[in-house]
C-alpha positions in Angstrom: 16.4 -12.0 19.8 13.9 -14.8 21.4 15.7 -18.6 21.1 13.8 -21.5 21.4 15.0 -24.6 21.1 17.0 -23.6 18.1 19.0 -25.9 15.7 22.6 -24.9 15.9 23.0 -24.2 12.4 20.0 -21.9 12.1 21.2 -20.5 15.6 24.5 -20.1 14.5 23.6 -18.5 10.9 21.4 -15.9 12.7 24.1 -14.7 15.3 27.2 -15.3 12.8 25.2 -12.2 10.4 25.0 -9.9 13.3 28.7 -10.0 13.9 29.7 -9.8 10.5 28.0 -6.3 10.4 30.0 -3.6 8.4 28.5 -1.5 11.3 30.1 -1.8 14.2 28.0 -0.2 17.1 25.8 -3.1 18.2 24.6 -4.9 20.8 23.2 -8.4 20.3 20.4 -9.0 23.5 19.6 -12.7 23.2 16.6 -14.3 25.7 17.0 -17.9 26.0 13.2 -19.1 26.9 14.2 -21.9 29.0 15.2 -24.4 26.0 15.4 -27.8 26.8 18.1 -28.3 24.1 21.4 -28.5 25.9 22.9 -27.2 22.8 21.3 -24.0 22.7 22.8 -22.6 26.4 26.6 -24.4 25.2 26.1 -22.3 21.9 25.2 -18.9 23.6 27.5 -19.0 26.4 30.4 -19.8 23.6 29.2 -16.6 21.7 29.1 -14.5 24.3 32.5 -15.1 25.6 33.8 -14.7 22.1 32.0 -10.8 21.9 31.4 -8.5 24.4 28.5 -7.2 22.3 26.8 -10.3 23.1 24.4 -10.2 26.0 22.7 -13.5 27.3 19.7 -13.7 29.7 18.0 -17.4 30.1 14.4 -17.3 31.5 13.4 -19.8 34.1 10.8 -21.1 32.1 9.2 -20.7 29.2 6.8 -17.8 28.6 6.7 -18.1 24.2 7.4 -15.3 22.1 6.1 -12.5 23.3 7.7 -12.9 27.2 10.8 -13.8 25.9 11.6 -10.7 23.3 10.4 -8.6 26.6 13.2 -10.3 28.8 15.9 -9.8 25.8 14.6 -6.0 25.8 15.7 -5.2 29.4 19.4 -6.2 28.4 19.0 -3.3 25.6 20.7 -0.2 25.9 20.9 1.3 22.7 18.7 4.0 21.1 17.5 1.3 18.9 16.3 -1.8 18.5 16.1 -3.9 15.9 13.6 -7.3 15.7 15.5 -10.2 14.4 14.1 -14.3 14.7 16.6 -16.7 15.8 16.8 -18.7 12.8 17.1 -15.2 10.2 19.8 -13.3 9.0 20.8 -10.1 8.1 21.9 -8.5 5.5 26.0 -7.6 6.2 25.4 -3.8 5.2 21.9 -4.2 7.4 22.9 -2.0 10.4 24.7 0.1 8.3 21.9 0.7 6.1 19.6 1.5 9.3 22.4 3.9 10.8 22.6 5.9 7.5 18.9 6.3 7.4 18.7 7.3 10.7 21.3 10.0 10.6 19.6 11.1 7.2 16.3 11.1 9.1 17.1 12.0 13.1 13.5 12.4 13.8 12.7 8.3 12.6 11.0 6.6 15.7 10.0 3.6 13.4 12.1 2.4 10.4 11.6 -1.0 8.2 13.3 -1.9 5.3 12.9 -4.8 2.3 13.3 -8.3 2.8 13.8 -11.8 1.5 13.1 -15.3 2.2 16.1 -17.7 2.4 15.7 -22.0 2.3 17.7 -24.8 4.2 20.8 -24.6 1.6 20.9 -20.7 1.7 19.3 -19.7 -1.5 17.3 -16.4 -1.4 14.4 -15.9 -2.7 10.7 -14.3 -2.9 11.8 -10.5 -2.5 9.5 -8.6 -1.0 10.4 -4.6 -2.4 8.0 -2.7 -0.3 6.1 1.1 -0.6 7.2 3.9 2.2 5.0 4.2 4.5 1.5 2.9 4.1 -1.1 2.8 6.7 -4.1 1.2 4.9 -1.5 -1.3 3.9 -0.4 -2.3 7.1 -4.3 -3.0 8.5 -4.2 -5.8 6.0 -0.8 -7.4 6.4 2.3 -6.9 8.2 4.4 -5.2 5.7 6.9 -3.9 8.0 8.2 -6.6 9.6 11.5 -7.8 8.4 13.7 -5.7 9.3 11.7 -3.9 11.6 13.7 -1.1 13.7 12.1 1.1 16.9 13.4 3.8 19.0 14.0 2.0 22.3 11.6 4.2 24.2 9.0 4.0 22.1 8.9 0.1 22.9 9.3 0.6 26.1 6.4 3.5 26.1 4.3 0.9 24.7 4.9 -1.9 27.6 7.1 -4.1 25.0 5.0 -6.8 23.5 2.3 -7.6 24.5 1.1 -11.6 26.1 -1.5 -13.4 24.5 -0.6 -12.1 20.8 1.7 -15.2 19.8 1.9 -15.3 16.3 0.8 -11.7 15.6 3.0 -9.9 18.2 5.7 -8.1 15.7 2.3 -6.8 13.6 -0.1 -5.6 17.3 3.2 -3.9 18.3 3.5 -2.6 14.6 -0.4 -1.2 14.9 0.6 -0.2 18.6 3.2 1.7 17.8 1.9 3.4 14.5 -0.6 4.9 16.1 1.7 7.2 18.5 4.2 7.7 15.6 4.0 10.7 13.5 3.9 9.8 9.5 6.7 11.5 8.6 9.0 9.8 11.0 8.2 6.1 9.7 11.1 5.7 7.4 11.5 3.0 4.8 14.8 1.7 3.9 14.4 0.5 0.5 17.1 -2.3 0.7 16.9 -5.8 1.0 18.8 -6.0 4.8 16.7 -8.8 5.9 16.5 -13.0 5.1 13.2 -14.5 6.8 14.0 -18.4 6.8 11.4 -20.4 4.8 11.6 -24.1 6.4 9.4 -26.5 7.7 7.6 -24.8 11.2 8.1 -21.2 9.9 5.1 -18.9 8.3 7.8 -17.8 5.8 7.3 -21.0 4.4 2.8 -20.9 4.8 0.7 -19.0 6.6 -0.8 -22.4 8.0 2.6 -23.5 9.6 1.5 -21.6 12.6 -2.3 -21.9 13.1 -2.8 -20.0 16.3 -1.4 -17.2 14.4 -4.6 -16.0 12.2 -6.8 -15.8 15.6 -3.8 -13.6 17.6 -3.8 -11.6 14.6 -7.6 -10.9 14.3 -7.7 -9.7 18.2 -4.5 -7.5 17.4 -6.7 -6.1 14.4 -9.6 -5.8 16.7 -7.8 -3.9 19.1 -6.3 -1.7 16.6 -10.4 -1.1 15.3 -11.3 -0.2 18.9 -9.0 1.8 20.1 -9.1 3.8 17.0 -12.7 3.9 17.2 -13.1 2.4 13.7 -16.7 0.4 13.2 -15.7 -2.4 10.8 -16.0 -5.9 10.2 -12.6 -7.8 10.0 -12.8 -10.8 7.1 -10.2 -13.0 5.8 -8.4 -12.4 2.9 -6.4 -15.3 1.0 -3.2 -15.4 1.6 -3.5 -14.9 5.7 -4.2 -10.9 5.4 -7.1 -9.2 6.6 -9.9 -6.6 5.3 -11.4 -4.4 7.7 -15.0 -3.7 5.6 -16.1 -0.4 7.2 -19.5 -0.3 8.0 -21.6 3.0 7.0 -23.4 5.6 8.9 -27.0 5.0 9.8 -28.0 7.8 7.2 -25.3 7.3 4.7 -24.0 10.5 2.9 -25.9 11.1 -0.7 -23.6 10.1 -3.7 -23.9 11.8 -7.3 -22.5 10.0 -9.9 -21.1 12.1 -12.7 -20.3 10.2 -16.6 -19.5 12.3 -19.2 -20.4 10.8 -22.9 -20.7 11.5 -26.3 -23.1 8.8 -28.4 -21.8 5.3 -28.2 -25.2 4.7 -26.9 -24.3 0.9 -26.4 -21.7 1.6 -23.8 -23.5 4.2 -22.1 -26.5 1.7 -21.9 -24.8 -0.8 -20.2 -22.9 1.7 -17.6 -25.9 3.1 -16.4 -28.5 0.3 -16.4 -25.5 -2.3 -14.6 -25.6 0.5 -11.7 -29.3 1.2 -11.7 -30.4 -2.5 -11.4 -27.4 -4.0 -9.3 -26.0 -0.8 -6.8 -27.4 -1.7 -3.5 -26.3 1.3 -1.8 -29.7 3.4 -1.3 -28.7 7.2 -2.0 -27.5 8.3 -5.2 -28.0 10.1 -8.3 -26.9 9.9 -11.7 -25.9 12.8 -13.6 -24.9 12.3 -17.2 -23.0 14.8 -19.0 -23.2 15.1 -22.7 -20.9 16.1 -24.7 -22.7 17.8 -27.8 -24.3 14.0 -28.9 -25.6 13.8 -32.2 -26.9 10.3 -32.6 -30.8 10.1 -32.2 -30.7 7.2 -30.6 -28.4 8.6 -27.7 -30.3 11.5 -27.5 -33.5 9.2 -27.4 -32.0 7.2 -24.1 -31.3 10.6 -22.9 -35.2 11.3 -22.6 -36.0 7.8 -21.5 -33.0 8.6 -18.1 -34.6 11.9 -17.1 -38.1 10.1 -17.2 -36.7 8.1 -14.5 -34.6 10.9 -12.6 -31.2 10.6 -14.1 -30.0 14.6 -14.6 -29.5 15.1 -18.4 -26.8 18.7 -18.9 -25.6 19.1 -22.3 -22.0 20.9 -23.2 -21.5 21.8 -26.8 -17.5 22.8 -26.4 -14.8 20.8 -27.7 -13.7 17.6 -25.6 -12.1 18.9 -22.3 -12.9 15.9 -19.4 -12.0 18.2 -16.8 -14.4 20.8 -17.9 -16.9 18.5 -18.4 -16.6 17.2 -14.6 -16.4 20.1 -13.2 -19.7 21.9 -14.6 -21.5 18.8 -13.1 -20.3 19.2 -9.8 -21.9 22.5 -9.7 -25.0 20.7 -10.5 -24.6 17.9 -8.3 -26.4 17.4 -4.8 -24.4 14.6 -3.0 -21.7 15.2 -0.4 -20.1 12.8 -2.2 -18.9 12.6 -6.0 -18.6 9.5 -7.9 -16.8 10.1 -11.4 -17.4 7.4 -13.5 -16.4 6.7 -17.3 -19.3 6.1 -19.5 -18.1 2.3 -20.8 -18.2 0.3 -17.1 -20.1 -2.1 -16.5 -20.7 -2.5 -12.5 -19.6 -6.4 -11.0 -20.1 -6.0 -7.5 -23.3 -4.6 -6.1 -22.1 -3.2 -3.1 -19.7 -1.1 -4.7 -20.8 2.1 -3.2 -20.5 0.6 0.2 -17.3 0.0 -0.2 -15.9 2.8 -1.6 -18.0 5.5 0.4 -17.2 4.1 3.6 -13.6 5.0 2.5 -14.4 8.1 1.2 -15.7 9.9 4.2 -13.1 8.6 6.1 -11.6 12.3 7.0 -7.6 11.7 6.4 -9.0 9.9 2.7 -8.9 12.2 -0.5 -9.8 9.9 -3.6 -11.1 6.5 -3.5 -10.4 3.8 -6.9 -11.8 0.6 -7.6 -10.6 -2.7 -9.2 -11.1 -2.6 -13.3 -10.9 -5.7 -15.7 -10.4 -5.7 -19.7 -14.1 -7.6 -20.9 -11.4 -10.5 -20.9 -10.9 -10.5 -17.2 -7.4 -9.1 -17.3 -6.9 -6.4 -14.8 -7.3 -3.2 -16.4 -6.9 -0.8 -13.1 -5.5 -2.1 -9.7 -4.0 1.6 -9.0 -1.9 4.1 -10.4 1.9 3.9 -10.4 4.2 6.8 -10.9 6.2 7.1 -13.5 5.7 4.1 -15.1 7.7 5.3 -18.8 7.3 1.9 -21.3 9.3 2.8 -24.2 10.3 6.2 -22.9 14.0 6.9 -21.8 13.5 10.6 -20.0 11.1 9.1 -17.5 7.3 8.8 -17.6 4.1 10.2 -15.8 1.9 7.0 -14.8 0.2 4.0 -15.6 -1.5 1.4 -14.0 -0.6 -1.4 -11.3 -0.8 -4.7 -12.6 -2.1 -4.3 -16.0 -3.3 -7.4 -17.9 -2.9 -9.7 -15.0 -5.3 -12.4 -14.9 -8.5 -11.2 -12.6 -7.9 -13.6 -9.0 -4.2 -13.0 -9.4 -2.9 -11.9 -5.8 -0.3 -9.8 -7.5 3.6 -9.0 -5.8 3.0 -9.3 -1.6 -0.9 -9.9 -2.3 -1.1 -6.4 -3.1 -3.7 -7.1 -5.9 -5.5 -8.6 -3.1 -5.6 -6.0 -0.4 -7.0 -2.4 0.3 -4.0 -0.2 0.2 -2.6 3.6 -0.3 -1.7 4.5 -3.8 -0.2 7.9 -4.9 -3.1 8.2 -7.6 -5.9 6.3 -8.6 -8.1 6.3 -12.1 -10.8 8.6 -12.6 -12.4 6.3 -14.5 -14.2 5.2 -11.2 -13.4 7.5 -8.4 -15.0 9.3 -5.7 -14.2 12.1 -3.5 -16.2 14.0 -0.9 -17.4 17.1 -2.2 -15.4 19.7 0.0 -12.3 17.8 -0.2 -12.6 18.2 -4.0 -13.7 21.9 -4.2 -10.4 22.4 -2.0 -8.5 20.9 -4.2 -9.7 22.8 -7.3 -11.2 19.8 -9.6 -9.9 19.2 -12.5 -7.3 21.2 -14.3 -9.3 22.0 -17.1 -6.7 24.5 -18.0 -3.6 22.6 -18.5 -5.2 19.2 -18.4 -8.3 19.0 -20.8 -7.6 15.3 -22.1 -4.8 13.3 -19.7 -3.5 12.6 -17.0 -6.4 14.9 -14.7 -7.1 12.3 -12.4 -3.0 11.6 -12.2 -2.9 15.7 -11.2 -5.9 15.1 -9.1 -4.8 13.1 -7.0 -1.6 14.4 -6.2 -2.4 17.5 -5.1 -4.8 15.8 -2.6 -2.0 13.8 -1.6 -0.2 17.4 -1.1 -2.6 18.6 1.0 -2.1 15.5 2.9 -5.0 13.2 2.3 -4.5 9.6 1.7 -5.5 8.4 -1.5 -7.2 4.8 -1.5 -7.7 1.6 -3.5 -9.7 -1.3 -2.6 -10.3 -4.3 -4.5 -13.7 -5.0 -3.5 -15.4 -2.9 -5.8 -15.0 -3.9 -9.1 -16.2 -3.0 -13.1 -15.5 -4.3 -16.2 -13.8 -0.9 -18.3 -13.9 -1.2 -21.9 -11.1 1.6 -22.0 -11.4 4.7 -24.2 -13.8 2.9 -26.1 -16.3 6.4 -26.6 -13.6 8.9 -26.7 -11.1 6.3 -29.4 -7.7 6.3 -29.2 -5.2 8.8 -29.2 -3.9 7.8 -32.9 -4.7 11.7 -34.6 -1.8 13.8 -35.2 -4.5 16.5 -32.9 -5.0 14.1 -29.8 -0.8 13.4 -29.7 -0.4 16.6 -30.2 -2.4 17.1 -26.5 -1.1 14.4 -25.4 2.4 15.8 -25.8 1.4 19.1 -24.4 -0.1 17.4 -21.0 2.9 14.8 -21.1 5.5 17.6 -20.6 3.2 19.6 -18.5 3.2 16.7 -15.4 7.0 16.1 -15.8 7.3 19.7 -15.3 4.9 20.1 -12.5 5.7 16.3 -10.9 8.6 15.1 -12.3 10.7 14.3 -9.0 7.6 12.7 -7.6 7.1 10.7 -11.0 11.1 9.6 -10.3 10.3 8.3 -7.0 6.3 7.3 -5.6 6.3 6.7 -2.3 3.6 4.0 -2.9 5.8 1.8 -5.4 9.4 0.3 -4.6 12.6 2.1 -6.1 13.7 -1.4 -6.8 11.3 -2.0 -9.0 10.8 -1.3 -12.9 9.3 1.8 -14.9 8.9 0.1 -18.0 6.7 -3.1 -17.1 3.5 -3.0 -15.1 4.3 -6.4 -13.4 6.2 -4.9 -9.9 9.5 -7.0 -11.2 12.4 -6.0 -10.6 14.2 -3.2 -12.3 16.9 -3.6 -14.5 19.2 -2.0 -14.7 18.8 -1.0 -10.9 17.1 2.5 -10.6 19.1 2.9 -6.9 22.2 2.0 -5.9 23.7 0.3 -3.0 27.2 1.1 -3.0 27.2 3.8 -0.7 25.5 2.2 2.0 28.5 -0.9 1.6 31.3 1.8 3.1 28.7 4.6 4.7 29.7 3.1 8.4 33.1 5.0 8.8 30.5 8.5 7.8 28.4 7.8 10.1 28.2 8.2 14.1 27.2 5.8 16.9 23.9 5.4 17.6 23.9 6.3 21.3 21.6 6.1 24.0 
């Protein structure tokens, strides 16, 4: 723990949490950075006479952040270490909580769990209920950090943090230490263990309280870009997070876009003119897929798009959408595959930009976009996992932040930011070519009407690709509006059928996405909290006796 200049009662509120631990094997390593307060060294030196656990080292002079966390992490000896500001607190079950992961998960090098924000007169507030591990998350913002916990070696591998990255040094040793850290052994905590004091001075309170932050935290980002040998611009994104806009090859990969349709001439209009007159991106096709159309004047738009190159194939079956997709594939000539409803309307030009310079990234399966309701209410901002509504045996999915208002930043700015999601709508998607034909397509089998792209997805997820979002493509999505609702005693009927089918072939993924907060409800799309709770935190109140030491 680096102290400043610390007022006592902060001081003494961030030490006093540390000893009241239900975990008893801790160290506290404390670097006093040459305050000029006399009643920070009188405080520290009381402490540490008080607790043997209590280590004390005051600098000579002061060095800032960075310098000082380095000095307090020679005085560590534990396995361990944990990141906490002098003016926090933790949780009392916090070390408990991290001890019990730990020993549930002995290969963790990383672990982070929820957080809070706490005020002047100790009210909490502004939870933060955070995914599992999510690296497209974390180039945007520093989700980790509170409480953030490392193997000591690993910091020590890395050279500690690093000078020059004031402000941003928790999130460049975050990126730092990410990169030499195998997925799998980044554990989340999902617990609230840690209270990030929101006064006057502290960014808990705004972004702007610390100005010199935002340009230590675009070098960090920078760095992160170059030694990963990423080619991206870094921009701004409200809220003090970042997007890193990847920039596309010099002969960018050929895109087909695949709609499937059936009359409803008027929506299909509008799709495909709003992407022939506004996509910037130079190399695509269009392939439309017709489901046995009937009306003369679709089939009259159909002549006037293959006079201007747009591939016409005609399918007389029944409506199956992942039959449909999948015999346009074979017909298809991009590397790339777009699958696209037939009622969007395209917003931002650059859309295929965006989303293909995701998409041939080579750890990336699927790619969605941003989709608003004609009204402007968000329609699509990713798929969560058993979202169940009115159900009581669980649900399949549904969508993140449904009917928020569009410019909403959504809970922790995640509307705002490019992030991992466990599934994304198919309703604008794309996928590289090979990385679909691995996965098989679409289960036209089992999967003819719902939930496809749900099914999709996870087994790219599986196979272990990352599945993306980004906000900076966007459509309007008049949803459903060819195909109607599912109101016919036939269509719930399917739906049934495919219901039960993903609870049977998902269901203990459903329970528990690892892109979407255990804390949080299945029966609202809003990322509130759930109630009743969906985990419980009793065991991790008395798990200390169960659990052993964490040694060196």
């Amino acid at each position: 723990m680096p102290v400043y200049n610390t007022p006592a009662r902060w001081l003494t509120r961030a030490i006093d949490s540390v000893r009241a631990q239900t975990y008893p094997y801790w160290e506290l390593c404390i670097a006093d950075d040459a305050s000029t307060q006399p009643h920070v060294a009188k405080l520290l030196a009381d402490y540490a006479a008080q607790d043997p656990r209590i280590k004390i080292v005051r600098r000579l002079s002061n060095g800032h952040i960075s310098a000082a966390s380095n000095s307090a992490l020679e005085l560590v000896t534990g396995k361990f270490t944990a990141l906490l500001d002098h003016d926090d607190e933790l949780s009392p079950r916090a070390l408990a909580a991290i001890a019990a992961a730990i020993s549930s998960h002995p290969t963790a090098r990383i672990l982070y769990s929820d957080e809070d924000k706490i005020d002047r007169h100790g009210r909490r507030f502004s939870a933060n209920f955070k995914p599992d591990w999510n690296p497209d998350l974390l180039l945007a913002q520093n989700y980790l950090c509170h409480l953030a916990v490392y193997r000591t070696d690993l910091l020590r591998e890395l050279g500690g943090f690093r000078i020059g990255y004031e402000g941003a040094q928790d999130w460049d040793l975050a990126l730092r230490a990410s990169e030499r850290v195998a997925a799998g052994d980044i554990v989340h905590v999902p617990h609230v263990l840690y209270h990030w004091r929101a006064i006057p001075g502290s960014t808990a309170l705004k972004q702007s309280e610390k100005s010199y932050a935002g340009t230590a935290a675009h070098r960090a980002l920078a760095d992160y870009l170059g030694r990963n040998h990423i080619d991206g611009e870094i921009l701004p994104v409200r809220g003090g997070h970042w997007r890193v806009r990847r920039r596309l090859p010099a002969s960018p990969p050929k895109v087909s876009l695949i709609i499937p349709t059936r009359n409803r001439v008027g929506l299909l209009r509008t799709c495909v003119e709003s992407i022939l007159a506004a996509t910037r991106y130079p190399n695509f096709e269009i392939l439309i897929i017709d489901n046995a159309s009937d009306d003369p004047a679709t089939l009259d738009y159909f002549k006037d798009l293959a006079g201007r190159g747009v591939k016409i194939l005609r399918d007389e079956g029944p409506f199956n959408y992942s039959a449909l997709n999948n015999r346009a594939v074979a017909h298809a000539t991009g590397d790339v595959l777009g699958f696209l409803n037939n009622d969007l309307e395209l917003i931002t030009p650059d859309w295929l930009d965006e989303m293909v310079s995701q998409a041939i990234r080579p750890e990336v399966g699927a790619v969605g976009a941003m989709l608003y309701f004609p009204d402007d209410r968000v329609q699509h901002a990713g798929v969560v996992l058993g979202l169940a509504g009115p159900r009581q045996n669980g649900g399949v999915a549904g969508h993140a932040f449904k009917y928020f208002p569009r410019g909403h930043k959504g809970a922790a700015n995640r509307m705002r930011v490019l992030q991992n999601y466990s599934a994304v709508t198919a309703a604008c998607l794309l996928v590289r070519r090979e990385v679909f034909l691995q996965a098989g397509g679409f289960d036209e089998k089992n999967l003819a009407v719902a939930y496809n792209d749900v099914d999709f997805c996870l087994r790219l997820g599986a196979a272990g690709y990352l599945n993306v979002w980004t906000p900076f493509a966007e459509f309007y999505h008049y949803e459903s509006a060819s195909r109607g609702a599912d109101d016919t005693p036939e269509k719930k009927a399917i739906y049934e059928r495919e219901f039960a089918y993903m609870r049977q072939t998902w269901g203990a993924l459903l329970d528990r996405d690892p892109a979407y907060n255990p804390n949080l409800t299945l029966i609202f799309e809003d990322f509130s909290p759930a109630w009743p709770p969906r985990i419980s935190s009793v065991e991790i109140e008395s798990i200390h006796p169960r659990v052993k030491p964490i040694l060196p």
